[in-house]
Structure formats: C-alpha cells, structure tokens
C-alpha positions as a Markdown table, in Angstrom:
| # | Residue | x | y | z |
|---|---|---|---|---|
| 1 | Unk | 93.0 | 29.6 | 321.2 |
| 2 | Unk | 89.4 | 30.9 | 320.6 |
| 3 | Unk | 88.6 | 32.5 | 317.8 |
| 4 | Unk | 86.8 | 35.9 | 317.7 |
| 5 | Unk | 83.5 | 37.0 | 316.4 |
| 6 | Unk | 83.7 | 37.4 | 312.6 |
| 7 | Unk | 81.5 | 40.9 | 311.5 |
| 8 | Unk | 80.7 | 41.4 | 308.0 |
| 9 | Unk | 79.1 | 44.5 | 306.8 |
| 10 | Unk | 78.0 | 45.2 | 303.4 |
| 11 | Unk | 77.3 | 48.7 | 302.4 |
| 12 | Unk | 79.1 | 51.9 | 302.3 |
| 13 | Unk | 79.4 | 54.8 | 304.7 |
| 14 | Unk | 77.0 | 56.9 | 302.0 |
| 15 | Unk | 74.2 | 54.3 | 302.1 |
| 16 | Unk | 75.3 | 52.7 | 305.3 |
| 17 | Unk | 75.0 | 49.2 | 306.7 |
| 18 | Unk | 72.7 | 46.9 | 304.6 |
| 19 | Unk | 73.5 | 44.2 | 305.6 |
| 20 | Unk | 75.4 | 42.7 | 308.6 |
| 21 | Unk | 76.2 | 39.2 | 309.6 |
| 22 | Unk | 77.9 | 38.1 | 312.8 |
| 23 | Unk | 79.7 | 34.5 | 313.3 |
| 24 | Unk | 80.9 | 33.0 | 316.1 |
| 25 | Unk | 83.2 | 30.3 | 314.7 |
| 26 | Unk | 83.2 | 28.4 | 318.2 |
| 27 | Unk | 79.4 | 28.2 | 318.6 |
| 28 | Unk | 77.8 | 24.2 | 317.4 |
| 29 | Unk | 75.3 | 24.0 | 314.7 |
| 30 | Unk | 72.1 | 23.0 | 316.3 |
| 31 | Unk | 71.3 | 19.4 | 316.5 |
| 32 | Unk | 68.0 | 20.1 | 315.2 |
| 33 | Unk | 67.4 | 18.0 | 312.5 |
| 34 | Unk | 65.6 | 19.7 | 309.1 |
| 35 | Unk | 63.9 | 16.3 | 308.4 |
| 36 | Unk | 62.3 | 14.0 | 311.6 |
| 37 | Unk | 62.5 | 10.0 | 310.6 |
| 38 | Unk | 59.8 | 8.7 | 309.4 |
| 39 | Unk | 57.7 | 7.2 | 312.4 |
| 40 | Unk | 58.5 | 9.3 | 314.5 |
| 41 | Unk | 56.0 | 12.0 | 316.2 |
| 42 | Unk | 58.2 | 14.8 | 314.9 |
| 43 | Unk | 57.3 | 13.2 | 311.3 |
| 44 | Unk | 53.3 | 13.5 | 312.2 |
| 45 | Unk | 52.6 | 17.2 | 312.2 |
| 46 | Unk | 49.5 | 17.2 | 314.2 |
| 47 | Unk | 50.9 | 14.9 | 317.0 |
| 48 | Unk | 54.2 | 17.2 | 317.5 |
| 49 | Unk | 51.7 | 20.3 | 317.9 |
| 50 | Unk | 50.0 | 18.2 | 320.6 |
| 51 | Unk | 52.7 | 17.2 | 322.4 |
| 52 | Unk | 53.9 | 20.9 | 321.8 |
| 53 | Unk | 51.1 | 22.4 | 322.9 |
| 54 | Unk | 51.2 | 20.4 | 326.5 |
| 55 | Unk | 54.5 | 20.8 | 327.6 |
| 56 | Unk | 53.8 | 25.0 | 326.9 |
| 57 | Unk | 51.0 | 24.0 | 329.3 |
| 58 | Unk | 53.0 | 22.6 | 331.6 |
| 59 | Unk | 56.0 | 25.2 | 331.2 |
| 60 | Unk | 53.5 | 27.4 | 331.8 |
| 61 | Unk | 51.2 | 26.6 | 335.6 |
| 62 | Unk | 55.0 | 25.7 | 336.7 |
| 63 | Unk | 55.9 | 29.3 | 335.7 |
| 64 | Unk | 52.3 | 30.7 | 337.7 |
| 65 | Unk | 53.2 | 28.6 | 340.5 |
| 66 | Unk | 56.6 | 30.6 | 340.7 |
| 67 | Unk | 54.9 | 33.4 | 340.5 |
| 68 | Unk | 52.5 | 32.9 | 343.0 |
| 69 | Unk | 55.4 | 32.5 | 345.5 |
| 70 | Unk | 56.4 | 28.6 | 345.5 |
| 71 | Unk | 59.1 | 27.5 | 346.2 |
| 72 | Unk | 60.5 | 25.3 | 342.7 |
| 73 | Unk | 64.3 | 26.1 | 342.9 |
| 74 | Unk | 65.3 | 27.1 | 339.7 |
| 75 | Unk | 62.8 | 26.6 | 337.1 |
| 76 | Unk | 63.9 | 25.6 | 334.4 |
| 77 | Unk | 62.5 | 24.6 | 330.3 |
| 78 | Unk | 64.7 | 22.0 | 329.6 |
| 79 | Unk | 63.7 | 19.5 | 332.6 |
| 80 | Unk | 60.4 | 18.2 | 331.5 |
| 81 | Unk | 62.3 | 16.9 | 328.3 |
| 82 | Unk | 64.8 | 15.2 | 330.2 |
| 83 | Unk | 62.4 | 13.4 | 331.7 |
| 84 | Unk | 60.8 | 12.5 | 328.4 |
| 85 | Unk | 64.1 | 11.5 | 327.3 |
| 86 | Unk | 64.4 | 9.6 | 330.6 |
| 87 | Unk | 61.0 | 7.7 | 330.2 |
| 88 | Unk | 60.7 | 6.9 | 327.0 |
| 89 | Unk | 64.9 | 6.5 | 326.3 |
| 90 | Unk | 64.6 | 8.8 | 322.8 |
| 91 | Unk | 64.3 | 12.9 | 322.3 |
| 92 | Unk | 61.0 | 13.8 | 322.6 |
| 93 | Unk | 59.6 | 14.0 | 318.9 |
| 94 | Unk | 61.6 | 11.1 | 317.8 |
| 95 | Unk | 59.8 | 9.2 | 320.2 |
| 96 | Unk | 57.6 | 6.3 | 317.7 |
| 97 | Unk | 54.4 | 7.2 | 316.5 |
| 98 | Unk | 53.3 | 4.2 | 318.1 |
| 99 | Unk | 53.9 | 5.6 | 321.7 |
| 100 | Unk | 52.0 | 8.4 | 321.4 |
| 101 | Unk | 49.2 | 7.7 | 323.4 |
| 102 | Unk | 51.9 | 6.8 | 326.7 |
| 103 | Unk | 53.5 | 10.1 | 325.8 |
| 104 | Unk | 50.2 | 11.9 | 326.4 |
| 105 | Unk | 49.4 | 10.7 | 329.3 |
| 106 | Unk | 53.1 | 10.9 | 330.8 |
| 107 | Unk | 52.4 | 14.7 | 330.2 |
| 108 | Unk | 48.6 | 14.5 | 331.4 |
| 109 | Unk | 50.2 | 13.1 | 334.7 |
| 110 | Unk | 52.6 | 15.5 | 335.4 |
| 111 | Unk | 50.4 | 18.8 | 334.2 |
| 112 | Unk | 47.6 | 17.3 | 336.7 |
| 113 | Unk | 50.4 | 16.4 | 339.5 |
| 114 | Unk | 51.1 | 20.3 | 339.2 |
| 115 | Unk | 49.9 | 22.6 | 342.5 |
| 116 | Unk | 48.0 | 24.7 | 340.2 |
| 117 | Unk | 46.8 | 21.3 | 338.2 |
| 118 | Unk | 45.6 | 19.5 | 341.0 |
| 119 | Unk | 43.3 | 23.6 | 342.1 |
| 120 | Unk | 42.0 | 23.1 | 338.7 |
| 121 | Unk | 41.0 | 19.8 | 339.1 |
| 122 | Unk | 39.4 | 20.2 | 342.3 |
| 123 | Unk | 37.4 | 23.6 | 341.0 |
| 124 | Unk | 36.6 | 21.0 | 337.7 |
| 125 | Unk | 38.3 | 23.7 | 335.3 |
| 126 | Unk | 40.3 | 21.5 | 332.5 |
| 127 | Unk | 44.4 | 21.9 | 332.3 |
| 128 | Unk | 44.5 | 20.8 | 328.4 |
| 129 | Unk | 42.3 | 20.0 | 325.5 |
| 130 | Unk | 42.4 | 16.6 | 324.6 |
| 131 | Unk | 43.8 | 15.5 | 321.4 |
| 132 | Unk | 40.3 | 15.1 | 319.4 |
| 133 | Unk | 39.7 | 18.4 | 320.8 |
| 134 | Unk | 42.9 | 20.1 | 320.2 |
| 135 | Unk | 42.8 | 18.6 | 316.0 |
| 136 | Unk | 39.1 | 20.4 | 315.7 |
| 137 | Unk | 40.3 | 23.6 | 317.2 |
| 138 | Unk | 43.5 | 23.4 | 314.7 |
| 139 | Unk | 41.0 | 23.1 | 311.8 |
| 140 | Unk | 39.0 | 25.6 | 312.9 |
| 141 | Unk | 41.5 | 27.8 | 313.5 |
| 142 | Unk | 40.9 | 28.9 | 317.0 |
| 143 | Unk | 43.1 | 27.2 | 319.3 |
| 144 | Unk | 43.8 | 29.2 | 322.8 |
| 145 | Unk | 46.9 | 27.5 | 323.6 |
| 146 | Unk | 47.7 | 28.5 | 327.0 |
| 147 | Unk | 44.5 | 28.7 | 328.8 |
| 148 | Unk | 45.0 | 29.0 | 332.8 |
| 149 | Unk | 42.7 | 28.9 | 335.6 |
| 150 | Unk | 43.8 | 31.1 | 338.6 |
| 151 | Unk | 42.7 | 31.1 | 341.7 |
C-alpha cells in the first residue's frame, strides 16, 4: 500500500505557519552524488562547467528549432545524456578526466550537426566558446552562456 504525504507544520494559529515541510515517503533520494570520484570531470570544476555549459547550448538551438516549427517529436533533456552515457559507457561527469577532450568534441559534433548549428556555421556566427575561451570568460566574470544566432 502507498503511503501518503506526510505534512508538518510548526507554528500556531496566532503566529501561523512558520514552517512547513512535506514528505513523500515513496519518492527515491536522488542518485546525485555529494562528492564526484576523484578523476573524474565532475571532480574538475572548470571542466564540468564546460561540459555544462555545451549541453545548455545544445538543449537550447534544439528548443529554437522547435520553436521555429520543426518537426523533433518530443523534445526532450534527458536524451543528449543518454547518448553520453551510450558513447562513453559512464554518466556524464564521471566520465575520466582523461576523456575530456573526446567528450568535447562528441558535443561540438552534435551542437554543429543541429539545423540551427549547421545556419550558424554557414553565416560563420560561432555555436560555443571554446574551452580556453570559456576559462578566461569565467575569470573575468562575464560569461554569456547561451548566446544564439537566429536567422
């Protein structure tokens, strides 16, 4: 049998709720780890920014190409980690430091095999920053992380 949602309120109907916290007894914790392995590019803050940073880009000329009217089926987040996952046969940031440099251009490809990646390219308007470019920005402090080119 399922278990309800657990509700509990601290406070009193003079001050009224301060506090309220809801559990849901049936829901998993999330598999998120608090600590990456060592290695790995989750460990390597600048590197899981990067690789953060491309897949928004990605997420986000598939999203304008939906909104410009083609056809994707159902769009959805989770795909371009699957393929990750697929390629490179770990999650995406515990993927080895080592790798890094396939994993970046795995997600160069498929941002440039995009319809609105390949207009870019033909127009010569860049899809992403490149790593050396994407570390100064970050220690400059002015990074515009989803930068698109429409037509």
């Amino acid at each position: 049998m399922k278990m309800k949602n657990t509700i509990n309120a601290r406070g009193n109907h003079a001050t009224g709720v301060n506090e309220m916290v809801v559990r849901n007894p049936n829901r998993r914790p999330s598999g998120r780890p608090t600590v990456y392995p060592a290695g790995s590019l989750g460990a390597d803050p600048i590197k899981r920014d990067y690789v953060r940073y491309l897949v928004e880009r990605f997420h986000r000329l598939k999203q304008t190409e939906a909104g410009l009217g083609k056809v994707t089926g159902n769009f959805s987040y989770a795909v371009i980690f699957q393929d990750i996952e697929s390629a490179f046969r770990a999650q995406t940031y515990f993927i080895p430091a080592e790798q890094f440099d396939e994993l970046v251009d795995y997600l160069h490809r498929r941002i440039d095999q995009t319809t609105l990646g390949k207009r870019n390219l033909a127009r010569n308007h860049k899809n992403y920053d490149s790593f050396d470019e994407y570390q100064l920005s970050k220690t400059a402090g002015v990074h515009e992380s989803l930068r698109v080119s429409l037509p």
